[in-house]
C-alpha positions in Angstrom: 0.0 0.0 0.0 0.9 4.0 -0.9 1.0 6.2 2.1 0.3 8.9 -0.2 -1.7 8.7 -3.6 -2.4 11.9 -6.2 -4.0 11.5 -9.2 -4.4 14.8 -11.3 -5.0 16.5 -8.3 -5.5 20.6 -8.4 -4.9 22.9 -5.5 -6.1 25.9 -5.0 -5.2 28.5 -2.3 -7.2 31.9 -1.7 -8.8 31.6 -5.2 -5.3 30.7 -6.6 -4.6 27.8 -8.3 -1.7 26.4 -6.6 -0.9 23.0 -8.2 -2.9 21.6 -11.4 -3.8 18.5 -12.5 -0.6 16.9 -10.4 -0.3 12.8 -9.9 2.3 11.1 -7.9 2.8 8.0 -5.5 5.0 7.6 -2.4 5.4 4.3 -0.8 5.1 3.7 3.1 8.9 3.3 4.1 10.1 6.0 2.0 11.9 9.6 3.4 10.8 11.9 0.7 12.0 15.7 1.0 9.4 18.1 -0.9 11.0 20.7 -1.8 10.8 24.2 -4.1 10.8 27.4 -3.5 8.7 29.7 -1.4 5.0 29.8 -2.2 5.4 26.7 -4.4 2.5 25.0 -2.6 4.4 22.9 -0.2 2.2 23.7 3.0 -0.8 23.5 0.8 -0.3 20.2 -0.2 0.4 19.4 3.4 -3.0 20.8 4.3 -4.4 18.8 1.5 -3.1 15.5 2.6 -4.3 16.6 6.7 -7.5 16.8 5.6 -8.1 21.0 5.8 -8.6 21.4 2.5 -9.9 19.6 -0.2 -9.1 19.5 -3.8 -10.7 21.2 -6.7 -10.2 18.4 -9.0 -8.7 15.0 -8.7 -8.1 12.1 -6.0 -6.0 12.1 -2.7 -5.5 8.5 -1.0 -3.6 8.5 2.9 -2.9 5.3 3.6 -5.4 3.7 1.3 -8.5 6.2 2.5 -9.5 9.8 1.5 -8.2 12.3 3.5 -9.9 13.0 6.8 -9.2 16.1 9.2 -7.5 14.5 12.8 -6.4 11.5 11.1 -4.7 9.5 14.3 -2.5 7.7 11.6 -0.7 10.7 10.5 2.0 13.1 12.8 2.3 15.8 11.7 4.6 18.5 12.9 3.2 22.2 11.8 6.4 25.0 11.6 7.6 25.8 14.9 6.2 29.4 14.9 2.9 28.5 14.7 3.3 25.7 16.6 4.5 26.8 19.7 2.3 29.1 21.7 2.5 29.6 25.7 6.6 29.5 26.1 6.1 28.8 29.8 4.4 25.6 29.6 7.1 22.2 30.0 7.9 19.9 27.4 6.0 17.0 28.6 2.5 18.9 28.9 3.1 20.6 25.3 3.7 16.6 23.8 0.6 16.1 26.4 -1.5 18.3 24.4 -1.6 16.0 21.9 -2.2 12.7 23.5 -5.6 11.5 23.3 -8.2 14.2 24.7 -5.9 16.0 26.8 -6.0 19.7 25.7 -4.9 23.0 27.2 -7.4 23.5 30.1 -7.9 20.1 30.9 -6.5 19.7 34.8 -5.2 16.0 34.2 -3.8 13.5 31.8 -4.8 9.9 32.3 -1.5 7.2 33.0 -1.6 6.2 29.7 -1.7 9.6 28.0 1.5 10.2 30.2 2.9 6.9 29.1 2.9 7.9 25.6 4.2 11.4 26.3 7.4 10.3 27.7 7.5 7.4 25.1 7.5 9.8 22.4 10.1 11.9 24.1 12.5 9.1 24.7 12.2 8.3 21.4 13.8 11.5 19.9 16.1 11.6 22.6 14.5 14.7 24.5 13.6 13.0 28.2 15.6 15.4 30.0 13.5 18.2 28.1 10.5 17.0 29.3 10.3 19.1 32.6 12.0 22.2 31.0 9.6 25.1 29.9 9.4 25.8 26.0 11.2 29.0 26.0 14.2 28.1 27.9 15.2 25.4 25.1 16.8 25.7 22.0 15.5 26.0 18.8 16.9 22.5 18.1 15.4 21.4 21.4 12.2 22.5 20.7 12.0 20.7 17.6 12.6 17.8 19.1 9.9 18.5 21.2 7.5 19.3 18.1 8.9 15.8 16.8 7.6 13.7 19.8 4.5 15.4 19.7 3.9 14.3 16.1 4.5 11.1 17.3 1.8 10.4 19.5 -0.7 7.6 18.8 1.8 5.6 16.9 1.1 7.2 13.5 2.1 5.3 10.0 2.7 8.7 8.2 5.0 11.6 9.3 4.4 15.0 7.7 7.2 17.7 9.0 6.3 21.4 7.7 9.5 23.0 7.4 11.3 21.8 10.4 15.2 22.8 10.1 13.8 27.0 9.8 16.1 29.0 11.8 18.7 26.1 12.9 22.4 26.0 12.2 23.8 23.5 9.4 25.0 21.2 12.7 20.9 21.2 14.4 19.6 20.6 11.1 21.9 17.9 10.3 20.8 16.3 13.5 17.0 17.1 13.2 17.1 15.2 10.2 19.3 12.2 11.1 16.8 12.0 13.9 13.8 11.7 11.2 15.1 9.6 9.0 16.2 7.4 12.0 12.7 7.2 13.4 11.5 6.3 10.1 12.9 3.8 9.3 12.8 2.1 13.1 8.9 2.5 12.8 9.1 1.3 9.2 7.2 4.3 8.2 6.9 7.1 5.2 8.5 10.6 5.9 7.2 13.8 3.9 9.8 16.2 4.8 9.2 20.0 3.9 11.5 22.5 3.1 12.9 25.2 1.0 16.6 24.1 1.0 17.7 21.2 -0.7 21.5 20.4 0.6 20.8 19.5 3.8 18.6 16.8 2.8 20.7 15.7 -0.1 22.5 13.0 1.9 19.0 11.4 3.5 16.4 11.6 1.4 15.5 8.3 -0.8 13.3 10.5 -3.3 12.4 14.3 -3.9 9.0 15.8 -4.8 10.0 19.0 -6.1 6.7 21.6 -6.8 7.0 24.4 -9.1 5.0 26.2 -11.7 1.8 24.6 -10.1 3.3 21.0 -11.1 5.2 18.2 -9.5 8.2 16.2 -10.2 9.4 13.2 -8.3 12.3 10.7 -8.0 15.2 10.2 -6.8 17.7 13.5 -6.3 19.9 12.9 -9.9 16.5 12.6 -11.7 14.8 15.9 -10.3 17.2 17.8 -9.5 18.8 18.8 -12.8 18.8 21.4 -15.6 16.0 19.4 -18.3 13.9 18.7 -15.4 13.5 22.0 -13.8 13.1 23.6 -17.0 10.4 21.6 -18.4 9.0 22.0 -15.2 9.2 26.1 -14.8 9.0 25.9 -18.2 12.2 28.4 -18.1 15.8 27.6 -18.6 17.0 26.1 -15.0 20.5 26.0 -14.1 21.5 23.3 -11.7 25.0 23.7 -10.3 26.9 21.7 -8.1 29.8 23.0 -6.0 31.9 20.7 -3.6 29.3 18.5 -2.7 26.7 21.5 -2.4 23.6 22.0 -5.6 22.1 25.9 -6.4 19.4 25.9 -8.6 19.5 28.9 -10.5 17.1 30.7 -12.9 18.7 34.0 -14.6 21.3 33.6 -12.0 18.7 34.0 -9.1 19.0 31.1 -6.7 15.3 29.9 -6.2 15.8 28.6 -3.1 17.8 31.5 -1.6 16.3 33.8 0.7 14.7 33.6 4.3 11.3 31.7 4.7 8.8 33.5 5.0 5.1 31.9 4.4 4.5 29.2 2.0 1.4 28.9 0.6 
């Protein structure tokens, strides 16, 4: 079985059409970066596959159903700045907030909600984080902490939105060893979103690179290069790759250069 299944699927996003008429597959075990630059669609598509939104046109298949919003199979980890709110409140009671129906307010967690919490911490390696409050960790700590939450209820699907945003290259190479770790331990698929390509380039078993409204998908040598890219910006891409490192350039404009902002 596909975790994820689109077949001519269009997006669209505040009356814009985001993607059009885009198919693809990704089997359940696979580490998939999606990639492309901002405003390609990346969160939308994220949005699409939660359950928030649904298509204009075409099919979407999770795990062999359609999408459905609070799907218990799928963790998903939104961006950090959205995600975390009160800074004061521990690690253990913001993974908490996620474990069964345990919600801010709510004056206790059962055993087994509690069980799962410090499960799910253990499991990225954060258990001494879990008493700490949010805004005395560090921005790699708290993703780790955003990483156990998404872990709760033993999902089959992991969706990260943009997780290595504002870390150094040594965080971000850890944040990712860490995914790609827990995936394949649980034997589970990985949609990992961002805007920057080399720090995945290493992991990753396949890209889904979004641009123009349209999809491309394989492994990094068959995306990521100059015919691809064009055909799919319809433009003249550039792909060029310096000691180890890969720029994707369009009239010598890096497309993935910039800081993130909002993606669409």
């Amino acid at each position: 079985m596909n975790a994820i299944e689109f077949d001519k699927v269009t997006l669209t996003y505040g009356g814009r059409r985001v993607l059009s008429d885009v198919s693809f597959s990704l089997p359940q075990g696979a580490f998939v970066g999606l990639l492309g630059a901002n405003g390609a669609g990346k969160t939308t598509m994220l949005r699409a596959i939660l359950g928030l939104i649904k298509p204009a046109g075409g099919a979407i298949s999770v795990l062999g159903k359609s999408p459905t919003r609070g799907n218990a199979d799928i963790g998903y980890m939104p961006q950090a700045r959205r995600a975390l709110g009160d800074v004061g409140v521990s690690g253990l009671d913001f993974v908490l907030s996620a474990a069964g129906g345990h919600r801010w307010g709510w004056p206790v967690a059962s055993a087994a909600e509690k069980e799962a919490a410090w499960k799910a911490l253990e499991e990225v390696g954060a258990g001494d984080l879990a008493r700490r409050p949010l805004g005395e960790l560090s921005g790699g700590e708290r993703q780790r902490i955003l990483i156990a939450q998404s872990l709760i209820g033993n999902p089959q699907l992991l969706l990260l939105d943009e997780p290595l945003i504002s870390l150094d290259a040594g965080h971000q190479r850890a944040i990712i060893d860490l995914v790609h770790q827990i995936g394949e331990r649980l034997g589970i698929a990985v949609l990992f979103c961002s805007h920057e390509i080399n720090p995945l380039l290493r992991a990753v078993d396949r890209v889904l690179y979004l641009g123009n409204r349209k999809a491309a998908i394989g492994s990094v040598d068959e995306v990521i290069s100059g015919p691809v890219l064009s055909k799919l910006y319809g433009t003249h891409i550039n792909v060029v790759r310096v000691a180890g490192r890969i720029f994707v350039m369009a009239d010598d404009v890096e497309l993935e250069s910039g800081a993130h902002v909002h993606d669409l």
